[in-house]
MARROKE-929936 format. One line per 2 residues: number of its first residue (from 1); their letters; for each residue x, y, z of N, C-alpha, C, CB. Coordinates in nm, 2 decimals. Each point is the difference from the previous one (the first is absolute). Glycine has a CB too. Layout:
// MARROKE-929936
NUM	A	X/Y/Z/X/Y/Z/X/Y/Z/X/Y/Z  ...
//
This chain:
// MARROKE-929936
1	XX	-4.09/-9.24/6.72/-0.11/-0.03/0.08/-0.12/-0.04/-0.08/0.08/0.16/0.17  -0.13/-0.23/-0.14/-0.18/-0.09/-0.08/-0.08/0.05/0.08/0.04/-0.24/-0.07
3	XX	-0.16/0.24/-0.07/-0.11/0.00/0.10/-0.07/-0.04/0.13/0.01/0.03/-0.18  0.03/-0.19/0.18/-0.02/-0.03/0.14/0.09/0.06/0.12/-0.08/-0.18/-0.12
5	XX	0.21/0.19/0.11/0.03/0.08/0.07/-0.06/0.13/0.05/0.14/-0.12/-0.07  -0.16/0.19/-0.02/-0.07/0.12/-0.01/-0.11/-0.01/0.13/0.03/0.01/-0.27
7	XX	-0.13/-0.09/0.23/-0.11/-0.06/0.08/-0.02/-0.06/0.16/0.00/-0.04/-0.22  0.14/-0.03/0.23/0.05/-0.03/0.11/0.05/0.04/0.10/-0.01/-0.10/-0.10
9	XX	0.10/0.21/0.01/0.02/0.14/0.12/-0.12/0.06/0.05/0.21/0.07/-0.10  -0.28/-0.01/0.00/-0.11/0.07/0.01/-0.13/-0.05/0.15/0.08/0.02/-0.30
11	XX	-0.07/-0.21/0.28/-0.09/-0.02/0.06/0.06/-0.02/0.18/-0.12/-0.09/-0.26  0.24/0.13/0.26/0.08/-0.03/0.12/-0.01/0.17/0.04/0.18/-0.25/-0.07
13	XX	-0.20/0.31/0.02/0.01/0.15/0.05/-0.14/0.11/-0.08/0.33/-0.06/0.02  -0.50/-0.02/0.10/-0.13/0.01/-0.07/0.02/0.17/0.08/-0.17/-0.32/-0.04
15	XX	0.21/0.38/0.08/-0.01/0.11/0.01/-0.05/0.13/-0.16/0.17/-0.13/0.23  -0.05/0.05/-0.34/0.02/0.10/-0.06/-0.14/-0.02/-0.11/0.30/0.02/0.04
17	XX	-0.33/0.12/-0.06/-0.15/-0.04/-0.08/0.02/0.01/-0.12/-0.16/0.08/0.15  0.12/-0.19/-0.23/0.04/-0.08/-0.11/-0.03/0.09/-0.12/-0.05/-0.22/0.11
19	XX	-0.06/0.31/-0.11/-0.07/0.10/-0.09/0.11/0.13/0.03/-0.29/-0.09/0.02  0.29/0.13/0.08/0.12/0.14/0.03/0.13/-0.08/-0.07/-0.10/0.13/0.28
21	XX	0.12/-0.23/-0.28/0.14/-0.07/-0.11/-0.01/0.06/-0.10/0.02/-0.22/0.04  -0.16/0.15/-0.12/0.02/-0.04/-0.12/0.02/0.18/-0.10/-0.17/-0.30/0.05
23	XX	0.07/0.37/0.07/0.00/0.14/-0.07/0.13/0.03/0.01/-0.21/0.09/0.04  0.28/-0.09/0.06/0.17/0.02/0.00/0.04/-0.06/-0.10/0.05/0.01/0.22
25	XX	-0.06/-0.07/-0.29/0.09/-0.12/-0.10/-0.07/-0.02/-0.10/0.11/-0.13/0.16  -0.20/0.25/-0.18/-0.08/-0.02/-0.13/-0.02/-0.13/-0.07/0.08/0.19/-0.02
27	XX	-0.13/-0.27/0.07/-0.07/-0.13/0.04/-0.14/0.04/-0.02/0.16/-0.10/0.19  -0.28/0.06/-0.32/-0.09/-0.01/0.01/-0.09/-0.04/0.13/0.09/0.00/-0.19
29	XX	-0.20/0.07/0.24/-0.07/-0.06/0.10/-0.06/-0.11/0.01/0.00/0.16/0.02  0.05/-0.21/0.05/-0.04/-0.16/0.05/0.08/-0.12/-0.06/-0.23/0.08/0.03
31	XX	0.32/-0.05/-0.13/0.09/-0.08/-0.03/0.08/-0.06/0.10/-0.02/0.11/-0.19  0.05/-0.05/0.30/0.10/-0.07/0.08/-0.11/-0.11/0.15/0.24/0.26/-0.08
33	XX	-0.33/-0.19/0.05/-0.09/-0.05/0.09/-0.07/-0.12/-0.04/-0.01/0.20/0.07  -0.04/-0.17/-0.19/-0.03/-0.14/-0.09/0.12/-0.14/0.04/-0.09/0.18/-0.24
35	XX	0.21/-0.16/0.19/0.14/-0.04/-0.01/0.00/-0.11/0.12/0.12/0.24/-0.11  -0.16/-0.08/0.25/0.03/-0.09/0.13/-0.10/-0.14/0.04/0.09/0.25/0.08
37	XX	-0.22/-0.19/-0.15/-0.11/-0.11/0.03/0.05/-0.06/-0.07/-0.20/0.07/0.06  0.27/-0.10/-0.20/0.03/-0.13/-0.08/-0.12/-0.04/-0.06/0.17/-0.07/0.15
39	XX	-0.22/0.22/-0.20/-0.12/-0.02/-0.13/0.08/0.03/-0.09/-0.23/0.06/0.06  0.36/0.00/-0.10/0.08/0.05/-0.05/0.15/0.00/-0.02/-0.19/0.07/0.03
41	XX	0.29/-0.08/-0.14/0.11/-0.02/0.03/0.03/0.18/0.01/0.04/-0.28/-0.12  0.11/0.29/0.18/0.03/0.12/0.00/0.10/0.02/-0.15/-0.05/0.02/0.29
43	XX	-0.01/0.06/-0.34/0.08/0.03/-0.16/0.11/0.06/0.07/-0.19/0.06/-0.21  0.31/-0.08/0.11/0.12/-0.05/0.08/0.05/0.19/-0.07/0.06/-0.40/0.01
45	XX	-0.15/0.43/-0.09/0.00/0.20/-0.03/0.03/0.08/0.11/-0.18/-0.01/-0.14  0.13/-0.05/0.24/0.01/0.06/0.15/0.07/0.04/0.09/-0.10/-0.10/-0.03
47	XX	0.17/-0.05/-0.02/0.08/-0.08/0.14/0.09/0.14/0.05/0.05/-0.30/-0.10  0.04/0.39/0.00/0.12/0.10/0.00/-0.08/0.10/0.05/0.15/-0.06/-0.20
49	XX	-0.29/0.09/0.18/-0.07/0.10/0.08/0.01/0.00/0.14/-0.15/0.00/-0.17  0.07/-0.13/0.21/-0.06/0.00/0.10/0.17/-0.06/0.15/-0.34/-0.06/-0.19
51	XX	0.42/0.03/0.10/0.14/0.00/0.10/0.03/0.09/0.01/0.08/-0.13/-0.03  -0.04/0.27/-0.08/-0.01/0.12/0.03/-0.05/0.02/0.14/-0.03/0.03/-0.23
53	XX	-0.06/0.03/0.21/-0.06/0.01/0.13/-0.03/-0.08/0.08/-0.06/0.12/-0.09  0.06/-0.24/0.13/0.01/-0.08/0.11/0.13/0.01/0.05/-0.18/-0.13/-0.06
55	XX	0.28/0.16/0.02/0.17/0.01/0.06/-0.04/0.10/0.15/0.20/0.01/-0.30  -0.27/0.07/0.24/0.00/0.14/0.10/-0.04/-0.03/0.16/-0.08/0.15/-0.23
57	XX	-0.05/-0.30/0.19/-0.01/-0.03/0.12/0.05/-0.12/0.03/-0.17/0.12/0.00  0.30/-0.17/-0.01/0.08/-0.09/0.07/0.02/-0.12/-0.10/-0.09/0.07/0.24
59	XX	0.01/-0.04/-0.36/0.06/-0.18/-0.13/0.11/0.03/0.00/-0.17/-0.06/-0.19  0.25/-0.03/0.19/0.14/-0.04/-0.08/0.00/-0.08/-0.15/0.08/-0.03/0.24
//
């Protein structure tokens, strides 16, 4: 999975709050939020984190 993917799920399912992620997935704050506005790429350090824990709510 890529970062844009990442992003694209994310923005199809705006319920989940992006900050309560990143602390789950030990994701500096505001890195994924940065990412989503596209001031920022998402370091790809992440990616295994933040699937982790997005599986739980419905990623494949």
């Amino acid at each position: 999975m890529t970062p844009i993917e990442i992003i694209t799920w994310l923005n199809q399912h705006p319920l989940i709050k992006v900050n309560a992620l990143e602390k789950a997935a030990g994701v500096p704050s505001g890195a994924l939020d940065k990412a989503m506005k596209g001031n920022r790429p998402l370091p790809e350090k992440y990616i295994v984190a933040l699937i982790d824990v997005l599986q739980h709510y419905g990623m494949n």
